[in-house]
C-alpha positions as CSV (number, residue, x, y, z in Angstrom):
1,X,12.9,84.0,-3.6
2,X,10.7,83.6,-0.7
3,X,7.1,81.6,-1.2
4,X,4.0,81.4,1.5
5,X,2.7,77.9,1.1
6,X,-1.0,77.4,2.6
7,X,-1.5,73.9,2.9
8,X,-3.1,72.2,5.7
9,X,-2.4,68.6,4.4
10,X,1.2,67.2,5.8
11,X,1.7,64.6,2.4
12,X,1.4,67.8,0.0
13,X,3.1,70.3,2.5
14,X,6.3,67.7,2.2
15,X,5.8,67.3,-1.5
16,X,5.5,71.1,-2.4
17,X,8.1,72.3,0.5
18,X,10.3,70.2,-1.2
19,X,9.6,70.4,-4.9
20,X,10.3,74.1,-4.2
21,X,13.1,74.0,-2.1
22,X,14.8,71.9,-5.3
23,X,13.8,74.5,-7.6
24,X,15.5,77.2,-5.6
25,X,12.9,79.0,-3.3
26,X,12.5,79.5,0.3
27,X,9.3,78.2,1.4
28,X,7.3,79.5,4.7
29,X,4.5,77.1,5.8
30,X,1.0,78.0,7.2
31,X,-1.2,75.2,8.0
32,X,-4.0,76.8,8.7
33,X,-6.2,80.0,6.9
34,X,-6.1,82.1,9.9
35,X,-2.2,81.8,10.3
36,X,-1.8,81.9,6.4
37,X,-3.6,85.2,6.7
38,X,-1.3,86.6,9.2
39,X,1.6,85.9,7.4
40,X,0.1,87.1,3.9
41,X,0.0,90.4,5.5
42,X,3.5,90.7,6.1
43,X,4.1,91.4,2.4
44,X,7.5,89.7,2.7
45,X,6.5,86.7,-0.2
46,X,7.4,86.8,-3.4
47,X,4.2,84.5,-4.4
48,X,1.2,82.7,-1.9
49,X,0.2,79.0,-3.3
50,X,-3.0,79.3,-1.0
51,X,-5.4,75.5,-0.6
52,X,-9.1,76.1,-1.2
53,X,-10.5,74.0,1.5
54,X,-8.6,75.0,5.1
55,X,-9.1,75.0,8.7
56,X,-10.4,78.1,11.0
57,X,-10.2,80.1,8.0
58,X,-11.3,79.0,4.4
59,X,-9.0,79.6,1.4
60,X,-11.2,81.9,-0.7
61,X,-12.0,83.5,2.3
62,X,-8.3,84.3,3.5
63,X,-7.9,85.4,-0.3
64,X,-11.1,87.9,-0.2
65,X,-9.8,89.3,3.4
66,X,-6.3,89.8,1.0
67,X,-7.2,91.3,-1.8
68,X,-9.5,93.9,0.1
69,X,-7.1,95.1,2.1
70,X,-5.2,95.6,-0.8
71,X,-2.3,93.2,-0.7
72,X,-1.4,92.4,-3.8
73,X,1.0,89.3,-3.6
74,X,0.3,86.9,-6.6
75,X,-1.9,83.8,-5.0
76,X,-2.3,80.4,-6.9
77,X,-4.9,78.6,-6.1
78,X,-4.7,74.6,-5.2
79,X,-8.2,72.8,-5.3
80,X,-9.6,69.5,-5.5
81,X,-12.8,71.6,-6.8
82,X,-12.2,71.7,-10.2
83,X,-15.6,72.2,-11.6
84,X,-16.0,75.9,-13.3
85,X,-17.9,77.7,-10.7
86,X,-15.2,77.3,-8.5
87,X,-12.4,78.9,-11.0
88,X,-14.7,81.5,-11.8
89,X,-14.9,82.1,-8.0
90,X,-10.8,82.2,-7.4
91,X,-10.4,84.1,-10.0
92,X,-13.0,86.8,-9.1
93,X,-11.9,86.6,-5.6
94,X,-8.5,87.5,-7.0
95,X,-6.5,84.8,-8.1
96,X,-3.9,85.0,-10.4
97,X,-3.8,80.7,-11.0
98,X,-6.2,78.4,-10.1
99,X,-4.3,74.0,-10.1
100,X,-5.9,71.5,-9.5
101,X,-5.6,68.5,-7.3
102,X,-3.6,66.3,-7.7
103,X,-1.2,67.8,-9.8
104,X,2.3,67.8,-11.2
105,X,5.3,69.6,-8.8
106,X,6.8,70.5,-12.5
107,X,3.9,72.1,-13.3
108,X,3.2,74.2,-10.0
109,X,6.8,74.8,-10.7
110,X,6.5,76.5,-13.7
111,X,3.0,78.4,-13.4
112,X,5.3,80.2,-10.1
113,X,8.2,80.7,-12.9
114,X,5.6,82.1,-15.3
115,X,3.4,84.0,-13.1
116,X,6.6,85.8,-11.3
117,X,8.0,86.6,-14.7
118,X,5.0,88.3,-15.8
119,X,5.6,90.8,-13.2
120,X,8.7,91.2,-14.1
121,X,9.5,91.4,-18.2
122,X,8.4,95.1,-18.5
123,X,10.9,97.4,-18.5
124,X,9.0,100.3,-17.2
125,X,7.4,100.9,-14.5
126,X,4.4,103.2,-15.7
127,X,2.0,102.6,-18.5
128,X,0.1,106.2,-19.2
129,X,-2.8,106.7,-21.7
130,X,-4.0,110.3,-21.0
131,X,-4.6,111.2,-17.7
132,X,-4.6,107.4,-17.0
133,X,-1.7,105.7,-15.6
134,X,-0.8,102.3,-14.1
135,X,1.8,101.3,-11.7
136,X,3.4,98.5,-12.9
137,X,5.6,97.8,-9.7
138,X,2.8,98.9,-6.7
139,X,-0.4,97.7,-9.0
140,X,-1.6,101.0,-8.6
141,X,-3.5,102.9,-11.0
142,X,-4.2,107.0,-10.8
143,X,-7.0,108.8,-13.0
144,X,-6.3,112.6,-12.4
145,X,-5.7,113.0,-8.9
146,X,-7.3,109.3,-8.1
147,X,-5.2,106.9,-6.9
148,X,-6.2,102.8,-6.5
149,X,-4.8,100.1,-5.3
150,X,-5.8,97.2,-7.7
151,X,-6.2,93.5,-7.1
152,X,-4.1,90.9,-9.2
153,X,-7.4,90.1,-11.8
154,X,-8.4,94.0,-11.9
155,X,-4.5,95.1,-12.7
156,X,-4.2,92.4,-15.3
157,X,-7.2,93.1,-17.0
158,X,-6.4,97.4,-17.0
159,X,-2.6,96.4,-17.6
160,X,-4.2,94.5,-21.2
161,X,-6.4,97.2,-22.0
162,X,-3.7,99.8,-21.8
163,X,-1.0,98.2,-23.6
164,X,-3.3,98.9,-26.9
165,X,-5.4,101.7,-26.1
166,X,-8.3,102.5,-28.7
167,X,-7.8,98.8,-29.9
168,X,-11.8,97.0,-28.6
169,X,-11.4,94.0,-26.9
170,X,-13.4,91.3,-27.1
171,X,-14.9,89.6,-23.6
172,X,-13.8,86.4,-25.1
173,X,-10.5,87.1,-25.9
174,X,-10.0,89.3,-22.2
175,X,-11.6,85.6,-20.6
176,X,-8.5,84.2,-22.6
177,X,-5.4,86.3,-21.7
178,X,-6.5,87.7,-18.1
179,X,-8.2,84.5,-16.7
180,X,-6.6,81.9,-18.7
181,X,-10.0,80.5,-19.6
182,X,-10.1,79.3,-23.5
183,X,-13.9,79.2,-24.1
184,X,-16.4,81.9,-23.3
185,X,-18.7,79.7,-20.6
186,X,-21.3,82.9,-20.5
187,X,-20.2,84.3,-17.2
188,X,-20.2,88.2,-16.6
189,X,-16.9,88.1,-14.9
190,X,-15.2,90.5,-17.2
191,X,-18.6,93.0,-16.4
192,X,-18.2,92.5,-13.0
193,X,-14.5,93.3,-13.0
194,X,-14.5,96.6,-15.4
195,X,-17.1,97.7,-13.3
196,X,-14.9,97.4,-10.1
197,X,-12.1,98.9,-11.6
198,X,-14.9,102.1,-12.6
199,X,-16.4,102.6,-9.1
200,X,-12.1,102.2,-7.8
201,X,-11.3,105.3,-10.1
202,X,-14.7,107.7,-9.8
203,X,-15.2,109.2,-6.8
204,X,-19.5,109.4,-7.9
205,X,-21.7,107.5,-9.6
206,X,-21.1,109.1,-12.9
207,X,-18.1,106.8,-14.5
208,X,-19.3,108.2,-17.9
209,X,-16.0,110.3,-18.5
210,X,-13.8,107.7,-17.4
211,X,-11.3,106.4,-20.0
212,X,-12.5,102.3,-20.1
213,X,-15.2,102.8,-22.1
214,X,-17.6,99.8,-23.3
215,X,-18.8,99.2,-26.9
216,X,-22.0,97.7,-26.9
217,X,-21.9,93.8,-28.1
218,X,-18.4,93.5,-28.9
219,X,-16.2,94.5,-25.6
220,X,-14.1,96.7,-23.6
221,X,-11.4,99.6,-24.7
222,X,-9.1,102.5,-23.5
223,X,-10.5,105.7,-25.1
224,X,-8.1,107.8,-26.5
225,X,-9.7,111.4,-26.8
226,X,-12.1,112.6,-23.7
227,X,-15.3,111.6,-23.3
């Protein structure tokens, strides 16, 4: 399995080329955020482990310029900015990990094993609620005759909704399960991201019929009967 590691810093590039290599993957190396890009958008990586803080082109940036385009490859994160804001900030960009420096090559290790085994554990390849559906393969979702491509945070959070529509989600417990974060810090992150995922499937201003529906102070659900 093939990895995209952007790292501009030659003692972690050895230490992660060859922690990886030992636990079986094939590792292409970008030591800068402009080349990292450039090979990003050749879709042929299994998983990115993308540094924050890079040359000619800054992490988050090269992450942003990803997800926009709509390349979904599953990106973790390495940062010696550990403070919240910054998670919050790889995360919303669209991160699906965010570790922190230094760290453990057991751990980065498992959170690739863990994060490409989420893609893979469902059987199917469509979840459909209604008229909804969700691509489970492409990360794309369609509502009616709609289609989306989704970035990592906005297909996990839809992917959690639909796997128990009508059941109302708490923000809290959606911070837990789609971000990873254990405590609700009061950020809107979860607003911001539901609303992303609205404008992506309405082609006006008038999300009112669409199926994620929002129940005032308590969370977020999947309707099950029409608007």
């Amino acid at each position: 399995m093939k990895l995209l590691l952007i790292e501009d810093e030659p003692r972690i590039v050895e230490f992660v080329v060859h922690g990886l290599a030992a636990a079986g993957f094939m590792v292409q190396h970008a030591g800068d955020g402009e080349r990292g890009l450039a090979l990003a958008r050749e879709r042929t990586h299994a998983a990115i482990v993308l540094d924050a803080m890079l040359p000619k082109l800054d992490g988050f940036d090269v992450l942003r310029q990803l997800r926009q385009e709509g390349i979904a490859t599953p990106v973790i994160i390495l940062s010696a900015k550990v403070d919240l804001p910054y998670r919050l900030l790889g995360f919303e960009t669209g991160a699906d990990d965010y570790l922190a420096k230094p760290f453990f090559m057991e751990e980065l290790i498992a959170r690739i094993k863990a994060l490409l085994g989420r893609r893979t554990s469902n059987p199917s390849q469509l979840l459909q609620v209604g008229e909804l559906s969700l691509n489970l393969v492409s990360r794309k979702a369609q509502w009616h005759d709609l289609s989306a491509a989704l970035s990592p945070r906005e297909f996990s959070l839809l992917e959690y909704l639909m796997q128990s529509p009508g059941h109302i989600f708490s923000r809290k417990k959606i911070l837990s399960h789609v971000w990873g974060i254990d405590f609700d810090p009061e950020t809107n992150v979860v607003d911001v991201c539901v609303q992303r995922l609205k404008r992506k499937l309405s082609r006006s201003n008038d999300v009112s019929l669409l199926p994620i529906e929002s129940v005032r102070g308590v969370g977020y659900r999947i309707r099950t009967e029409p608007a």
